[in-house]
C-alpha positions as CSV (number, residue, x, y, z in Angstrom):
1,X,8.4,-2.0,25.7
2,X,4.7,-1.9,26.5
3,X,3.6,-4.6,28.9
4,X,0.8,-5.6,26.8
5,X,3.5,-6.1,24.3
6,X,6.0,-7.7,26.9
7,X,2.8,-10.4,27.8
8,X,2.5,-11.5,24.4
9,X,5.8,-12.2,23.4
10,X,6.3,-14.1,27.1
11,X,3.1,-15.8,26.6
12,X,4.4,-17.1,23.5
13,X,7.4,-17.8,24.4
14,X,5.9,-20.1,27.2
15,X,4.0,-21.8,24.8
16,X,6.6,-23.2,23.0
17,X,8.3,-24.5,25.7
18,X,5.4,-26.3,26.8
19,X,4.3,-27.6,23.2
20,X,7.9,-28.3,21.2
21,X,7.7,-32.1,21.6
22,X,4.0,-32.2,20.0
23,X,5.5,-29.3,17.3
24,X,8.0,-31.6,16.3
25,X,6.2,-34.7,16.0
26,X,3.8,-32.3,13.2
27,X,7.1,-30.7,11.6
28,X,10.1,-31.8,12.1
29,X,12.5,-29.3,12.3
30,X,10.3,-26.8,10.0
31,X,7.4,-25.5,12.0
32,X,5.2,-24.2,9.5
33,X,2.4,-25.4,6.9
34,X,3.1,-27.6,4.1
35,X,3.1,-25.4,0.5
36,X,1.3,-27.8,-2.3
37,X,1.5,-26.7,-5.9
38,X,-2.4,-27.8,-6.3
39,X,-4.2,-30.2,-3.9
40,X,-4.5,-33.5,-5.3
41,X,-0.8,-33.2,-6.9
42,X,0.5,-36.4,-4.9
43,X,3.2,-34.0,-3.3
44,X,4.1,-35.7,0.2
45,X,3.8,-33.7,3.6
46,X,7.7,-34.0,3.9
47,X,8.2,-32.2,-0.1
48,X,5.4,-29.7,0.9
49,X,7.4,-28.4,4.3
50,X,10.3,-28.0,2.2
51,X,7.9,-26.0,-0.8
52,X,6.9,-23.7,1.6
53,X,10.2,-23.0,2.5
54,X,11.2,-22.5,-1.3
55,X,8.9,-20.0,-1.7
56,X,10.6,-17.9,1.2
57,X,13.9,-18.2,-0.7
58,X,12.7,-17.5,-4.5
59,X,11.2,-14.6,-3.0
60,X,13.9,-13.5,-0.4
61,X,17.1,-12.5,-3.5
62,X,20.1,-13.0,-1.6
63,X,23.4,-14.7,-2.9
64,X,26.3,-15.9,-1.5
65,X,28.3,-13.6,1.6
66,X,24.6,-12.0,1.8
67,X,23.0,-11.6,5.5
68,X,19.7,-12.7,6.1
69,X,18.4,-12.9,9.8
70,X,15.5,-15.6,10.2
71,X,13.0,-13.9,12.9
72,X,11.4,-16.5,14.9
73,X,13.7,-19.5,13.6
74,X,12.2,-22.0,15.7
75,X,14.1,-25.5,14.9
76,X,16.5,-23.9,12.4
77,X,15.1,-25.8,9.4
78,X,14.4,-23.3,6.8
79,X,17.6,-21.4,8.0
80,X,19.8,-23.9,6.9
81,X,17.9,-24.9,3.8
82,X,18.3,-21.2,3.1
83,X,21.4,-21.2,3.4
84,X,22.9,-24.4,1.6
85,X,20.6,-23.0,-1.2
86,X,21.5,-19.7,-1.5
87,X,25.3,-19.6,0.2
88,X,23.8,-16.5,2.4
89,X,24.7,-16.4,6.0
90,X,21.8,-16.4,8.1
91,X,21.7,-15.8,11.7
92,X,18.1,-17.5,13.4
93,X,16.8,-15.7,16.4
94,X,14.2,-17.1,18.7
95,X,13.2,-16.3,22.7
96,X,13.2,-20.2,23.0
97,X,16.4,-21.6,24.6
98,X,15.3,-25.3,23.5
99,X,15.0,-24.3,20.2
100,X,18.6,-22.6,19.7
101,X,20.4,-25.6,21.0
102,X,18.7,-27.6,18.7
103,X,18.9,-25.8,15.6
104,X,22.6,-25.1,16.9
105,X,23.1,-29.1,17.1
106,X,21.1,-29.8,13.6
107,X,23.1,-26.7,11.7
108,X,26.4,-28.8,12.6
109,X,25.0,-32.5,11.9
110,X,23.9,-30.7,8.8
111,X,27.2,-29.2,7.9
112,X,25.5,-26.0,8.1
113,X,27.1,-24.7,11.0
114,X,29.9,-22.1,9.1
115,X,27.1,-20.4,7.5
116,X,24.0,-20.4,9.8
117,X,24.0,-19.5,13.5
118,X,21.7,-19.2,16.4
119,X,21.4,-16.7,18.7
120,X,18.3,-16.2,21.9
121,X,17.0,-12.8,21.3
122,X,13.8,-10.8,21.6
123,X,12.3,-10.1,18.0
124,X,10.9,-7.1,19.6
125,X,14.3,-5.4,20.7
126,X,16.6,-7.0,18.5
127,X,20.2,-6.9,19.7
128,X,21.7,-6.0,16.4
129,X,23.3,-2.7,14.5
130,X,21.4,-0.9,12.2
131,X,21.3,-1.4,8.7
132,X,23.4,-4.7,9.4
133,X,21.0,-7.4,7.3
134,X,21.1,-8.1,3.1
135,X,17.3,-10.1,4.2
136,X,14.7,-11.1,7.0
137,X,12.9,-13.4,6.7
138,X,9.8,-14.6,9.1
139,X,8.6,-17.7,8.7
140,X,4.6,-18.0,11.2
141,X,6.6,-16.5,13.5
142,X,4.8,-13.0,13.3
143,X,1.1,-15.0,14.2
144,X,2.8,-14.9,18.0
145,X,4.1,-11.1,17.7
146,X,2.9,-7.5,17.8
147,X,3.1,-7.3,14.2
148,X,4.0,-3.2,14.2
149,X,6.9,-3.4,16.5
150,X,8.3,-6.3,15.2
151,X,7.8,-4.6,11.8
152,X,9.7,-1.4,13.3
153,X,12.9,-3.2,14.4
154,X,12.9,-5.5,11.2
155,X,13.2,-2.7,9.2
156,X,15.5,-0.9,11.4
157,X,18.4,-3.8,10.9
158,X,17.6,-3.9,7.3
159,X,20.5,-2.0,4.9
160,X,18.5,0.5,2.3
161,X,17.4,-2.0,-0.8
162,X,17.1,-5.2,2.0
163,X,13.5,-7.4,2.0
164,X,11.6,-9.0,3.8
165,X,9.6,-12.3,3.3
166,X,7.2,-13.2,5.6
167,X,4.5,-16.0,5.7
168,X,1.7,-14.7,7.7
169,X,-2.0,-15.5,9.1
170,X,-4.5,-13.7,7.4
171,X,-8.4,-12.9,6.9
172,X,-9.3,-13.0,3.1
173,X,-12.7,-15.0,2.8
174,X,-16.3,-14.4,4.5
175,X,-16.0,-15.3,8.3
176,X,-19.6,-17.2,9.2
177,X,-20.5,-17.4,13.4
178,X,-19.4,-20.8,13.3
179,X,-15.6,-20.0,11.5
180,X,-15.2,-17.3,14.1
181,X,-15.4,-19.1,16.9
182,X,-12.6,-21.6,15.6
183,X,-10.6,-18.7,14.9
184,X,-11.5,-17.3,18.3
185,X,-10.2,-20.7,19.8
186,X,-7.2,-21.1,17.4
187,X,-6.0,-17.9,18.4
188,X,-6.3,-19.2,22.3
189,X,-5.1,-22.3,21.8
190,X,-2.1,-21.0,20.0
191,X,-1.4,-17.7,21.5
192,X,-2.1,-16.0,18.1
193,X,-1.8,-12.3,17.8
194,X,-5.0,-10.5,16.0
195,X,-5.5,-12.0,12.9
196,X,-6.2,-8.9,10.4
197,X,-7.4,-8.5,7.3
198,X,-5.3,-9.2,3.9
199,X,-6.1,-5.6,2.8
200,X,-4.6,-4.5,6.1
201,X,-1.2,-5.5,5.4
202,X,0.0,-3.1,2.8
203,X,-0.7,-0.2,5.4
204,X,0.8,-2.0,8.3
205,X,4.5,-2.1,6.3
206,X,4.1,1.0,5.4
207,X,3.7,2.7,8.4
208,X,7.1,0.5,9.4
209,X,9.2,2.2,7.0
210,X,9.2,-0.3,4.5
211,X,7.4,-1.0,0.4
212,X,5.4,-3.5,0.1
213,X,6.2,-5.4,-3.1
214,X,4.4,-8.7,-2.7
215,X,1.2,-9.6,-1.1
216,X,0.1,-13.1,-2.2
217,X,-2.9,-14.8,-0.7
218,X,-1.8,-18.4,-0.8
219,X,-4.5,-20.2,1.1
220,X,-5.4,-22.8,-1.5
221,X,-2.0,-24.1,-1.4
222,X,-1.7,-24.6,2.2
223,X,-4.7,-26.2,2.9
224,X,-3.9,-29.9,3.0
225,X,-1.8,-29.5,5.8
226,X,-4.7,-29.9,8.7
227,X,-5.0,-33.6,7.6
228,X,-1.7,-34.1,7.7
229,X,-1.4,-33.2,11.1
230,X,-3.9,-35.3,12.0
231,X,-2.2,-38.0,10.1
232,X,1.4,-37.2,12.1
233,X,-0.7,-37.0,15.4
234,X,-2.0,-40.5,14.8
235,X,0.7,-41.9,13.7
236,X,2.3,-40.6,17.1
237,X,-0.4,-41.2,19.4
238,X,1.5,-43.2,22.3
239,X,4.4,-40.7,22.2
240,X,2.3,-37.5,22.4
241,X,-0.3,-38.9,24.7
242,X,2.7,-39.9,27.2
243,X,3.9,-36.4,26.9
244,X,0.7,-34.2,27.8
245,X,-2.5,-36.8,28.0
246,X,-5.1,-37.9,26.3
247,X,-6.9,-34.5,28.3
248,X,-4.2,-32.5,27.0
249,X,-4.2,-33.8,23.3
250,X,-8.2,-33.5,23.0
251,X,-8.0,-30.0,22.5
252,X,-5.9,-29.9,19.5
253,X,-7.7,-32.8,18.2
254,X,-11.2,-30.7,18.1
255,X,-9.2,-27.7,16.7
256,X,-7.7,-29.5,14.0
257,X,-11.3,-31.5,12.9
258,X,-12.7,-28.2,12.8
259,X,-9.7,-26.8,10.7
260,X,-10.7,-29.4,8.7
261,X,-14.2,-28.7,7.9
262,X,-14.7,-25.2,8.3
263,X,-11.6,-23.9,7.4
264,X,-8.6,-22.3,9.3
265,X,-7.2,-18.1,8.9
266,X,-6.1,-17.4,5.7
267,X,-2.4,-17.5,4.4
268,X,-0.4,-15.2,2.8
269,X,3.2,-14.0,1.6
270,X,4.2,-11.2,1.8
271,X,7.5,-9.2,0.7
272,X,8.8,-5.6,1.2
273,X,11.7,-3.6,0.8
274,X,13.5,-0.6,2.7
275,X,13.8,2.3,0.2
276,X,17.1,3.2,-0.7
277,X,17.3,7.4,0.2
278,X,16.5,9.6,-1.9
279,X,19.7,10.9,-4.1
280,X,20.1,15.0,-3.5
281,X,19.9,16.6,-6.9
């Protein structure tokens, strides 16, 4: 593995060991945007995490004894509502110890726990058999990756016929000086990997091996969620600013004001499939 490659993932990793507690208190256990049908549609922050997560699973096509592997599970929330949805059986991965245990723990509160497991693993070297998944799915877990790698050994564990279903950062709208800069700092603040060009995606699962089916830019229905984490953060002020400071917090407070105003990265879906081979005449 390359060590720029190496850095980024560890970087990343690091990050969410440091910022889980303030994670949670914007997600609960589903760190990702909120999904609203249209923006003034009265849909609560709590019904929007769980949209978002719908639209992995009306994408992803897996049934019951199926095997999906959730790259980048984080707290094990979509996993499970994957699975009690679909009767699949998932396996999350993450690099974040914290977060296994506790999707571990919430899969068997949840009654989840025959069905969806945990493991620590490295997205990038991925400690599982070829051609051993139904489905992958990666839920803003690729914004902290080396997208082509990851990509690589996604579609490596994927049987012929398998998708993926990602939800994904993206550029799709005219970047001013003034946007660019937030994205400069959002990708700091973060630890984003490049954020590239909707175009740019068809090529990049391509040249992984797999057909891209889907590519969906879904920024308009993501885009209440900034106030709603302003909302959470409020709401959670004493908690957070025992946890890391009133210093510590002011930085995420800009970001997410300027979110606000001038807009964040774009958001997509995206799906893809590994091509059956060919048939010999």
């Amino acid at each position: 593995m390359a060590a720029s490659t190496t850095t980024m993932t560890e970087k990343a990793r690091k990050y969410y060991e440091e910022i889980e507690a303030f994670y949670v208190s914007l997600y609960g256990p589903n760190f990702h945007h909120g999904y609203w049908p249209s923006p003034d549609d009265g849909t609560t922050y709590e019904r929007a995490l769980d949209n978002l997560t719908d639209q992995i699973i009306s994408r992803v096509g897996v049934g019951a004894g199926d095997r999906v592997l959730d790259v980048g599970c984080g707290m094990g929330g979509p996993a499970i509502r994957l699975a009690r949805a679909t009767g699949a059986r998932v396996t999350g991965i993450s690099n974040v110890a914290s977060q296994i245990r506790q999707a571990t723990a919430l899969a068997a509160a949840e009654g989840m726990a025959e069905l969806v497991t945990f493991e620590l693993a490295d997205a990038l070297a991925l400690p599982l058999p070829d051609a051993s998944f139904d489905a992958a799915i990666a839920v803003e877990s690729l914004i902290h990756m080396p997208r082509d790698p990851v990509l690589g050994e996604i579609a490596r564990i994927l049987r012929p016929g398998g998708r993926l279903v990602a939800a994904d950062f993206c550029l799709n709208s005219p970047v001013s000086e003034v946007r660019r800069e937030l994205l400069d700092l959002y990708q700091r603040l973060d630890t984003l990997s490049p954020i590239i060009g909707f175009d740019e995606f068809g090529p990049m699962i391509r040249r992984a091996g797999l057909q891209p089916i889907e590519l969906l830019d879904a920024t308009k229905h993501i885009e209440n969620s900034p106030r709603m984490w302003r909302d959470r953060m409020h709401a959670d002020r004493q908690n957070l600013t025992d946890r890391y400071g009133q210093e510590g917090l002011s930085g995420f407070d800009k970001l997410i004001d300027d979110v606000i105003t001038h807009g964040g990265p774009d958001y997509l879906f995206f799906t893809a499939r590994k091509p059956s081979p060919a048939r010999r005449p």
